[in-house]
MMTF fields as JSON, N, C-alpha, C and O atoms, coordinates in Angstrom:
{
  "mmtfVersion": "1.0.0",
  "mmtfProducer": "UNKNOWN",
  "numBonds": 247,
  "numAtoms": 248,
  "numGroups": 62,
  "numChains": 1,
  "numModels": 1,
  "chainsPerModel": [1],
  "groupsPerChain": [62],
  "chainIdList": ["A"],
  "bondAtomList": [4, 2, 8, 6, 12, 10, 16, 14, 20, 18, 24, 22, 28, 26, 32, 30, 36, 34, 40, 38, 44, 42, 48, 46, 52, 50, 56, 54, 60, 58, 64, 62, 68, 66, 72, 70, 76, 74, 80, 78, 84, 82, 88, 86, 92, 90, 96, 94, 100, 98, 104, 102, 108, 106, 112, 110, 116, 114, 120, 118, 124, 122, 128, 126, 132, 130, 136, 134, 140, 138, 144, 142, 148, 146, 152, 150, 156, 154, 160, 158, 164, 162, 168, 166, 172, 170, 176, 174, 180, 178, 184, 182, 188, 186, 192, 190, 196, 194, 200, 198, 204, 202, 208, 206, 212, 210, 216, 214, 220, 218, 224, 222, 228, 226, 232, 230, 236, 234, 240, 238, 244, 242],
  "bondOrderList": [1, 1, 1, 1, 1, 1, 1, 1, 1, 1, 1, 1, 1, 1, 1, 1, 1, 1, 1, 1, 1, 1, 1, 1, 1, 1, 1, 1, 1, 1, 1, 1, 1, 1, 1, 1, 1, 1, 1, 1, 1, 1, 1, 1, 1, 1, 1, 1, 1, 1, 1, 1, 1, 1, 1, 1, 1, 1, 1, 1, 1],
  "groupList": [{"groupName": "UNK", "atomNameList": ["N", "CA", "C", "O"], "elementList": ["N", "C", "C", "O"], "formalChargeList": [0, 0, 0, 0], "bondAtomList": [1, 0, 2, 1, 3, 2], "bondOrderList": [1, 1, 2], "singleLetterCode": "X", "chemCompType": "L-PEPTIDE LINKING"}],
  "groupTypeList": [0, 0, 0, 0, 0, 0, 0, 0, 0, 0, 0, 0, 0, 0, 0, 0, 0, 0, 0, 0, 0, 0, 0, 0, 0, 0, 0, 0, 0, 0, 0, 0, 0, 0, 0, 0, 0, 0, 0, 0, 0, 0, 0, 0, 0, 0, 0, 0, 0, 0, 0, 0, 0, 0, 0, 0, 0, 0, 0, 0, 0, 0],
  "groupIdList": [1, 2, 3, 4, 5, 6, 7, 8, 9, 10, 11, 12, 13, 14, 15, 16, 17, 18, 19, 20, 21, 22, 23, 24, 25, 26, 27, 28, 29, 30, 31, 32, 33, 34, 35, 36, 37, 38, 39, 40, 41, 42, 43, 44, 45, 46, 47, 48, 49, 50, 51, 52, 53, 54, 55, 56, 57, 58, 59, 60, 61, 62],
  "secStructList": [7, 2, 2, 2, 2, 2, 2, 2, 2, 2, 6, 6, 6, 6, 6, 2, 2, 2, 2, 2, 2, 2, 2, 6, 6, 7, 1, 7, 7, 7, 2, 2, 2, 2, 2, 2, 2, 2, 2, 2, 2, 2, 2, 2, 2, 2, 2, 2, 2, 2, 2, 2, 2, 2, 2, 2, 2, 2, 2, 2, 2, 7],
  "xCoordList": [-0.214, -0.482, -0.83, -0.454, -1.528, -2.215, -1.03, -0.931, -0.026, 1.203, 2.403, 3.222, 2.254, 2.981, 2.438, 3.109, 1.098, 0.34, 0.613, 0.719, 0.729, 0.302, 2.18, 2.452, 3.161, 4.213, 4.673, 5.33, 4.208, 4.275, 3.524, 3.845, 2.468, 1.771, 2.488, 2.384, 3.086, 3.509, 5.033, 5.311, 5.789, 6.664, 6.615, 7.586, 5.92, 5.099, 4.272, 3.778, 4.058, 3.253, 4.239, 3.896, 5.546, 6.123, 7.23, 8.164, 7.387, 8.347, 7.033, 7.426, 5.974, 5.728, 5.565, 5.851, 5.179, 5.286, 7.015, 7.516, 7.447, 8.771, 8.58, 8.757, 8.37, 8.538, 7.432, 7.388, 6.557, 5.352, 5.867, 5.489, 6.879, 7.646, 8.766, 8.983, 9.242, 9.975, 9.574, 10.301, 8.653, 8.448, 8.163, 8.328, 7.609, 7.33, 8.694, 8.663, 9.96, 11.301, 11.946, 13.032, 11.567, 12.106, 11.84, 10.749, 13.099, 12.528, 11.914, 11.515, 12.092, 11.806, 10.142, 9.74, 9.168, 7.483, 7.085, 6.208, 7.32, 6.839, 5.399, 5.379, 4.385, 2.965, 2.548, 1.773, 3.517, 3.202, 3.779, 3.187, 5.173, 5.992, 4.759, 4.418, 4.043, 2.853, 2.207, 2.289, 1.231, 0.328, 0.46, -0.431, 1.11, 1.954, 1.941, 1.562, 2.589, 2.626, 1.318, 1.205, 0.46, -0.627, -1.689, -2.731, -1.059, -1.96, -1.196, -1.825, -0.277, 0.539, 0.225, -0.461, 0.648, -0.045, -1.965, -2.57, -2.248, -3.635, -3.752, -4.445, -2.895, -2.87, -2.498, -2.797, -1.436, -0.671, -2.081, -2.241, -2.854, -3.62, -4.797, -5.277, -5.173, -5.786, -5.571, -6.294, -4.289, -3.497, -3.784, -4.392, -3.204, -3.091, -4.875, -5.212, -5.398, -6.852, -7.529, -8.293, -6.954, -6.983, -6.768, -7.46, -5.654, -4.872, -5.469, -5.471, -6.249, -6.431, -8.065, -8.658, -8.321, -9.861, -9.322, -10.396, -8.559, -8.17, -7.464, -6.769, -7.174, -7.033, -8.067, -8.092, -9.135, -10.317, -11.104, -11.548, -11.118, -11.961, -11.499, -12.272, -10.156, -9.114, -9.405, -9.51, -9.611, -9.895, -10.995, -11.21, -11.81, -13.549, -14.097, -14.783, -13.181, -13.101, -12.663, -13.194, -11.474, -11.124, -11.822, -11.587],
  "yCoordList": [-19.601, -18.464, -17.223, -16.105, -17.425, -16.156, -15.936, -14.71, -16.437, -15.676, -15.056, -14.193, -15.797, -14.846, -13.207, -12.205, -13.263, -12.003, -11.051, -9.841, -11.624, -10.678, -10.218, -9.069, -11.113, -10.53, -9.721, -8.711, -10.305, -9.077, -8.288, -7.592, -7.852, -6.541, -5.367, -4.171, -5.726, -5.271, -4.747, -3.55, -5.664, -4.964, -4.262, -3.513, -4.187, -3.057, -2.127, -1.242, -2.368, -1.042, 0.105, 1.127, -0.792, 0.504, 0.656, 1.329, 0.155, 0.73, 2.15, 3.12, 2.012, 2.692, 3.777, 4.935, 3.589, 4.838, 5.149, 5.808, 4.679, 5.432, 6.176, 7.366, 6.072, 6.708, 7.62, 8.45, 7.785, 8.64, 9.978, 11.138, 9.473, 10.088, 11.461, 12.643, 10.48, 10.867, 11.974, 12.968, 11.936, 12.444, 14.4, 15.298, 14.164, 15.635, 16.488, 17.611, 15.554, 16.114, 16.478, 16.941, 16.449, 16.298, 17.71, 18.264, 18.16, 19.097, 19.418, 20.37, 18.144, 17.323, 17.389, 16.249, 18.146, 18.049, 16.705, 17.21, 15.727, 14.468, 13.708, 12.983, 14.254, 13.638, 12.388, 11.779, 11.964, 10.153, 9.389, 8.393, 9.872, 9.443, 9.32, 8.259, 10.742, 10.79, 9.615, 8.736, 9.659, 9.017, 7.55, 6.965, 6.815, 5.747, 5.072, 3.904, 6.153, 5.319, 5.418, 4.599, 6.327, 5.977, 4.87, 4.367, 4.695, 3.35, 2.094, 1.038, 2.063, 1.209, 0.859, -0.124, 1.537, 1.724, 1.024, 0.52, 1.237, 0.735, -0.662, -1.387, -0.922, -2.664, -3.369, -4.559, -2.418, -3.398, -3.582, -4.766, -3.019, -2.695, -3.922, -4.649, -3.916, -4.734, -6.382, -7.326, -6.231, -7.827, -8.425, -9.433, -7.55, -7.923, -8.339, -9.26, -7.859, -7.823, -9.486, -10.237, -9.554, -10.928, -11.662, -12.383, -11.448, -12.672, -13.024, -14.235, -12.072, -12.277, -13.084, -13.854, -12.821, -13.272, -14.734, -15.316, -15.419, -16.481, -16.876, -17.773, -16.647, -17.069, -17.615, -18.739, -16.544, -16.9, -18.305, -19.231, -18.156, -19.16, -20.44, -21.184, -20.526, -21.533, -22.207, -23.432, -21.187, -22.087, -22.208, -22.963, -21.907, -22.006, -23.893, -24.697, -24.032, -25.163, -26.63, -27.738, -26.023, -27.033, -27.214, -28.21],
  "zCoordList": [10.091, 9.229, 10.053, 9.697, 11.12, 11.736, 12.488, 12.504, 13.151, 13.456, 12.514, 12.831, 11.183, 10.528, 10.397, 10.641, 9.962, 9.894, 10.974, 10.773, 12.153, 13.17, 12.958, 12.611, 13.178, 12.871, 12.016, 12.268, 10.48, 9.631, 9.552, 8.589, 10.091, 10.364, 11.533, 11.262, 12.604, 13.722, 12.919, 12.837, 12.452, 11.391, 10.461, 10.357, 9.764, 8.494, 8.904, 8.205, 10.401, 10.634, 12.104, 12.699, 12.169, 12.964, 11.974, 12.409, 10.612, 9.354, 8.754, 8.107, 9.032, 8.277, 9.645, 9.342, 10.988, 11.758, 12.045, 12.956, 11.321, 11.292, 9.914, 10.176, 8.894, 7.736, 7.982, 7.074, 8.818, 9.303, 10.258, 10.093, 11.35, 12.332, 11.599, 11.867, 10.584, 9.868, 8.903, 8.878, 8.211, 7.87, 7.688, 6.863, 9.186, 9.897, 10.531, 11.034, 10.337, 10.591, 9.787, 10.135, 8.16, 7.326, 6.608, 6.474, 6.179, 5.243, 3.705, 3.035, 3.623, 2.285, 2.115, 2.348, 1.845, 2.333, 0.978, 0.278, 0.61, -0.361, 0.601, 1.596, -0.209, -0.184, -0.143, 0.594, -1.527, -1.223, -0.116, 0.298, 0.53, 1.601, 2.606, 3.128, 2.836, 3.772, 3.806, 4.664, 2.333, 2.54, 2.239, 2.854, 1.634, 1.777, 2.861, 2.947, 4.279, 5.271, 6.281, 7.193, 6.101, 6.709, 5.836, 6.256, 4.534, 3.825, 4.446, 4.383, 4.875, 5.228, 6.617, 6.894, 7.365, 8.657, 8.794, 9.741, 7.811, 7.613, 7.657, 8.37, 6.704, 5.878, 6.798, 6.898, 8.008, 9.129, 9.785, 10.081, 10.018, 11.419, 11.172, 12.042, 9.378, 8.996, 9.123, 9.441, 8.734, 8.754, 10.428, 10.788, 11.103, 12.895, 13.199, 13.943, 12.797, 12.929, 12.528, 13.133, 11.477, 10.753, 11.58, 12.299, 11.458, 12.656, 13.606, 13.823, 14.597, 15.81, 15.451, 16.207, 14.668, 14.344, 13.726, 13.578, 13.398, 12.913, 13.756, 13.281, 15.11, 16.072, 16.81, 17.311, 16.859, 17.748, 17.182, 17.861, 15.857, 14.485, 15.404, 16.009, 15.377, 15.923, 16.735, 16.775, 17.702, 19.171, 19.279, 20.227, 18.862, 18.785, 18.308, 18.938, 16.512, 16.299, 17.457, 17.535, 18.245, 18.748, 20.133, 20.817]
}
């Protein structure tokens, strides 16, 4: 489980610093696009965080 997380966090969080990157090139100025991906960017940072702490839990047990 804690490697899926860390994978899907690391993927959901450079989709969203692309839609972040992107954003500031765009002439399109959409707010939620913004903030979307810095909530996103968040959730990744959160998930990876998890992971690594359910890693540690891990090896602690054994």
């Amino acid at each position: 489980m804690s490697k899926f997380l860390s994978i899907f966090g690391v993927v959901v969080f450079l989709y969203c610093l692309y839609l972040f990157v992107m954003f500031f090139f765009s002439n399109d100025r959409e707010a939620p696009i913004f903030y979307g991906s810095i909530f996103g960017m968040l959730n990744a940072s959160i998930a990876i965080a998890v992971s690594e702490i359910l890693n540690k839990v891990k090896s602690n047990k054994s």
